[in-house]
N, C-alpha and C positions, 0 to 999 in steps of 0.2 A: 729395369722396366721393360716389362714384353713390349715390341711392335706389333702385336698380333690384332690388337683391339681398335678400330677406329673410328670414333667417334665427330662428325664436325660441327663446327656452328653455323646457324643460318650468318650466312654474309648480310652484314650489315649497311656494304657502301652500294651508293648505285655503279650502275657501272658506265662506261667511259663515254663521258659526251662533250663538247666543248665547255659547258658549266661545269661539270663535277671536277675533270681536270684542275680548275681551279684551287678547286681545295686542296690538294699536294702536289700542283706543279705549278712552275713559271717558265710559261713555255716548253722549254726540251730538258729542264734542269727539277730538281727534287726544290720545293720551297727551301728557304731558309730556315722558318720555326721549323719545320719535318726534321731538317738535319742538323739542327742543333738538339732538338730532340733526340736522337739518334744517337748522336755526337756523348749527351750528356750520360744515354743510358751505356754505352761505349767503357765511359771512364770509370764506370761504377763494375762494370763486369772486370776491367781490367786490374783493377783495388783487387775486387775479389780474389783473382786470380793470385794476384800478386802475395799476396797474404798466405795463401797455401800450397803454393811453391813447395815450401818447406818441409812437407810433410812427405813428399816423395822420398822415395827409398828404392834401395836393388832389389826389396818384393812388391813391389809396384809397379803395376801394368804400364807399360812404356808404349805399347799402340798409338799409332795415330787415332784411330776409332775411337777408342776410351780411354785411352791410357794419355801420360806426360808430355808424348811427342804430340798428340795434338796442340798440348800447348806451345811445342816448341815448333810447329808447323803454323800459327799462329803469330808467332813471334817473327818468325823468315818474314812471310809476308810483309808483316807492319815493316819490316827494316829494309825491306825491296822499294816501299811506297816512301818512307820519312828518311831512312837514314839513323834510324835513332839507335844509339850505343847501348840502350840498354835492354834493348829489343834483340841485339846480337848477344850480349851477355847473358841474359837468358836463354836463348836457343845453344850457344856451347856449355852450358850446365845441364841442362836436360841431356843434350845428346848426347854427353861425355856419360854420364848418368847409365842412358842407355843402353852405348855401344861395350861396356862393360858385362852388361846383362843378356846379350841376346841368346837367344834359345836354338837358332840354326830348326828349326822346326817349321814356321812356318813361313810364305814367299812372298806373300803380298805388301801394296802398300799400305794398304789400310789397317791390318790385321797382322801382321807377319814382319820379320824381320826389315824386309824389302827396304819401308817405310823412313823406320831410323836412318839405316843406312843412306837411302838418297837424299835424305838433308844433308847428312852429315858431307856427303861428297859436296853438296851442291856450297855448305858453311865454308869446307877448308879450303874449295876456290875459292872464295871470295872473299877471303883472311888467308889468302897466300900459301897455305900450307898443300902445296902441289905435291907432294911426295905421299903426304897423310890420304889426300886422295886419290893419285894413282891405288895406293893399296887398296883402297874399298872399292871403288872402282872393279879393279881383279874379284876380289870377293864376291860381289854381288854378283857377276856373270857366274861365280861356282856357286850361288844360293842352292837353285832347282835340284842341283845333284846332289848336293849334303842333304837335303830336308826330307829326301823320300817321297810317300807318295802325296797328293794333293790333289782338291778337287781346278775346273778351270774356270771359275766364276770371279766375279769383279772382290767379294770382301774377304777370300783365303786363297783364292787360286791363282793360277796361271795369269787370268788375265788382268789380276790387280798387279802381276808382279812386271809385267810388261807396262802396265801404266807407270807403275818407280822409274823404269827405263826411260820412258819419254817425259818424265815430271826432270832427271837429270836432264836430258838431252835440250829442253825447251828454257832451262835455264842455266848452262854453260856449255853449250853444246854437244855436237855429238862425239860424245867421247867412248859409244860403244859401237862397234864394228854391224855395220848396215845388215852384214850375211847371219848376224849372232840375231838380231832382233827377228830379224825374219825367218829363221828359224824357231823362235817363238811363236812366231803367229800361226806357222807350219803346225807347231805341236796342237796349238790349241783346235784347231783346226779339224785334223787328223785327228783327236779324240772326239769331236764330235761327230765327225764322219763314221768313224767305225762305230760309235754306241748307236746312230741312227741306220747301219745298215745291219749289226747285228739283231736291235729289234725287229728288223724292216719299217722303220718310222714312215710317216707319211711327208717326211719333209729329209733333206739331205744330211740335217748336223740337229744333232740331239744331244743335250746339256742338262746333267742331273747334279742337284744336291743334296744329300742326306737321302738318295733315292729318291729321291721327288722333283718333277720336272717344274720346275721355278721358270718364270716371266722376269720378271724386273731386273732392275737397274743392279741392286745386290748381290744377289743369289743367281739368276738368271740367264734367260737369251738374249735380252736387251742389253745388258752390260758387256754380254762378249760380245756380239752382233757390233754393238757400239765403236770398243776397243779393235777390234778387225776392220772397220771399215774406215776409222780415223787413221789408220795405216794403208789405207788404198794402194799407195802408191809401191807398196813392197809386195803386192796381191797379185796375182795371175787372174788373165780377167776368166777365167775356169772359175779360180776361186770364186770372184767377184759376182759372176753372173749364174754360175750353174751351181754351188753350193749356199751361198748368203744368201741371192736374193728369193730363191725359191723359201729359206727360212722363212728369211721376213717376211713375207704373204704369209706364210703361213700364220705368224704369228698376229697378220692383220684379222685372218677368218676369226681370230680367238676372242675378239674385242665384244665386248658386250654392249646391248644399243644406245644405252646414257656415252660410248666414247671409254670411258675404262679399261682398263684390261686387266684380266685374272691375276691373283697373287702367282698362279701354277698352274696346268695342266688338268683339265676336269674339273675345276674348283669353280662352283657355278654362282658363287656369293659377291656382288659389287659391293664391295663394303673398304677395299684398302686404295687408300687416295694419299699417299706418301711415297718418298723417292723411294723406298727398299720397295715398296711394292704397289703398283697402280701406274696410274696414268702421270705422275710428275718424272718416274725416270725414262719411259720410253721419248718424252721431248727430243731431247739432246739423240739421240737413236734416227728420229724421222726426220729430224733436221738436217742431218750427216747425210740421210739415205737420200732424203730430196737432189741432196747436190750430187752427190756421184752418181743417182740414177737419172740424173735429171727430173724428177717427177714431181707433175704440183700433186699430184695423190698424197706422195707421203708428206709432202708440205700440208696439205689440210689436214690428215691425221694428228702431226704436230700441233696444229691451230685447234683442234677439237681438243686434245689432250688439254691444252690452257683453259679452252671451255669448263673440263671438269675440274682442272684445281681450281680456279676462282670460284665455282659452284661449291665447291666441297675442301677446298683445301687448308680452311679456317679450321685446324685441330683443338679440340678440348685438350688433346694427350702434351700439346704442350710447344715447344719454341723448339726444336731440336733441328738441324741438318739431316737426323737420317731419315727421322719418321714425325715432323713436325713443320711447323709454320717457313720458318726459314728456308728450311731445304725445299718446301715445294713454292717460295716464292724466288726460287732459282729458275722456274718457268720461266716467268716473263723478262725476267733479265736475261733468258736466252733468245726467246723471242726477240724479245725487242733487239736484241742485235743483228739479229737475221733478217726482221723485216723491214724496221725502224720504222714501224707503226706506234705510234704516241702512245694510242690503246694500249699495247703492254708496261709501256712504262707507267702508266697510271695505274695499272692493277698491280706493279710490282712496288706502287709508293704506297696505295692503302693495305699493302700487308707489310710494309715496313712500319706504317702508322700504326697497325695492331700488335708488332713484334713490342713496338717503343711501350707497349702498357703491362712489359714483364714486370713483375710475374702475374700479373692479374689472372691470366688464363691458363696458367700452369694446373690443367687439372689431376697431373701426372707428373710427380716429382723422379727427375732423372737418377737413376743408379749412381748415375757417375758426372755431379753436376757441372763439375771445371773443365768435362770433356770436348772434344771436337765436335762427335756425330751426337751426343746427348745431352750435350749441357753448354755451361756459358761462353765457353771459346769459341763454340761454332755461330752461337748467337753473336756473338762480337763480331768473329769473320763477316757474317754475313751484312749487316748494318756498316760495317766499316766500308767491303768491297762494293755494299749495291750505292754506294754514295758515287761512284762512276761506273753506273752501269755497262758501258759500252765496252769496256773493259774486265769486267767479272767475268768468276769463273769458278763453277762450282767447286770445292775443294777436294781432292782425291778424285775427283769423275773427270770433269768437264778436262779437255785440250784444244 
């Protein structure tokens, strides 16, 4: 299924006032009927899933993105929150499945080796097998040098593979050497330095993919911007203030005046309102920057950014994490954690409300329907995780 098309529906619900809350909230909590709703559409995705397990094989995409390990990135979770046995038994099939398969080609975690891998380190602590993880561990710091060349954007590059890094690190600690990490961020860094003074760009660090200078959360400047500044604390404040922040401005002049931002560079069509590209992934981006810059500026960027997904972020194309309902109702359960304004959570329970009427709205049936970023694992994540907001987190992005 292309992400290229985006179509939304007029929003239907009003939006947040002490009455309307009422309809899917009590108080600070998601109603009851919402999340049994949720709850029921939940068990039906997880049948599904369950069912087709089976059909996986060693010429099956094992991607978190589209491939199996979504599902078994799926499965982590649920057994981090229940405890449930069979929620690990499934994640060591998948990943044994996997780790068998991998290609040494690509780094990230989305898309790329990376991905397998930091489950699997993250499975064999937490089922004892400390030896089986030392070894990947080793491994995945030798990823970047086996696979050649790569771009350094968030769903093949560099800075997805530095996300595996901290996706380890945030769930059994730092098991990777401070100077290694930071040397990642170095590189990523240093490549867009040099592409932005070879052009002579008009900003300090310049980020191409496919030759084409990409915005968002995916592809883009918002996703390495993002990834760089959620490691602050390993940055030089050179880095911090005389290469990022001049980006980011830059990337504010880019915004078009509904609040959106470009899929890319010179791309003068407001038309993409999805996390790979538009205004739901830059959120998480000006939330980050708020705080290290201190700035309520990028704080209301943020705040507008939620303006246009609730405006637009009701997709015909369907329920998906990358380019769909879900992923861009990761807004307000970002928001709302940051501001603990009610308002986001009320706008993140009427797009749970709209998710709960799958498939009614699926106007665009997913390539790859059992998947993380396209299909029903990621709608499962997402209905599962926003049942305690305060706590979510977008999957493969958010830290």
């Amino acid at each position: 299924m292309s992400a290229s098309t985006n179509i939304c529906c007029n929003n239907p619900y009003p939006d947040y006032s002490e009455d309307s809350a009422k309809n899917f909230l009590d108080g600070d909590k998601i109603k009851a009927d919402l999340a049994e709703s949720a709850q029921c559409l939940t068990t039906k995705l997880y049948q599904t899933i369950k069912e087709n397990i089976k059909h996986y094989d060693h010429n099956s995409d094992y991607s978190i993105y589209t491939g199996y390990c979504g599902i078994a990135l799926l499965h982590l979770w649920n057994y981090k929150q229940t405890k449930d046995k069979s929620s690990l038994e499934v994640v060591e099939s998948l990943i044994e499945l996997a780790l068998s398969n991998l290609k040494h080609r690509r780094v990230s975690f989305l898309n790329g080796d990376a991905g397998p891998m930091a489950l699997a380190i993250v499975l064999y602590v937490w089922t004892g097998k400390r030896k089986e993880a030392d070894d990947l561990i080793a491994s995945l710091i030798e990823l970047p040098d086996n696979a050649g060349d790569f771009p350094d954007e968030i769903l093949y590059g560099r800075a997805g593979y530095i996300y595996a890094l901290l996706f380890v690190i945030n769930h059994i600690g730092r098991v990777f050497p401070v100077d290694f990490v930071r040397t990642q961020l170095q590189k990523l860094i240093k490549s867009g330095y040099k592409r932005a003074k070879k052009e002579n760009f008009i900003c300090p660090l310049k980020y191409e993919w496919h030759e084409k200078n990409y915005l968002g959360a995916a592809h883009g400047v918002a996703g390495i911007l993002y990834v760089l500044l959620v490691n602050k604390d390993l940055l030089t404040e050179y880095e911090i203030n005389g290469l990022i922040k001049p980006t980011l401005d830059w990337l504010v002049s880019l915004r078009f005046r509904t609040g959106n931002f470009p899929s890319s560079e010179r791309n003068d069509r407001d038309k993409l309102v999805q996390w790979c590209h538009g205004a739901p992934g830059f959120v998480h981006l000006f939330v980050v920057a708020s705080e290290v810059y201190k700035s309520e500026e990028y704080m209301n960027i943020a705040l507008q950014c939620g303006d246009v997904v609730w405006n637009r972020g009701l997709l015909v194309k369907g329920y998906s994490i990358c380019h769909g309902v879900s992923g861009n109702a990761y807004t307000f359960a970002h928001l709302y954690k940051k501001t603990k304004d009610i308002k986001h959570l009320y706008r993140l329970a009427c797009f749970i409300h709209w998710c709960t009427g799958y498939p009614k709205k699926e106007g665009m049936k997913p390539d790859r329907p059992l998947s993380m970023f396209e299909g029903n694992s990621g709608l499962a994540y997402f209905l599962c995780d926003s049942m305690n907001p305060k706590d979510s987190k977008f999957p493969g992005y958010e830290l």
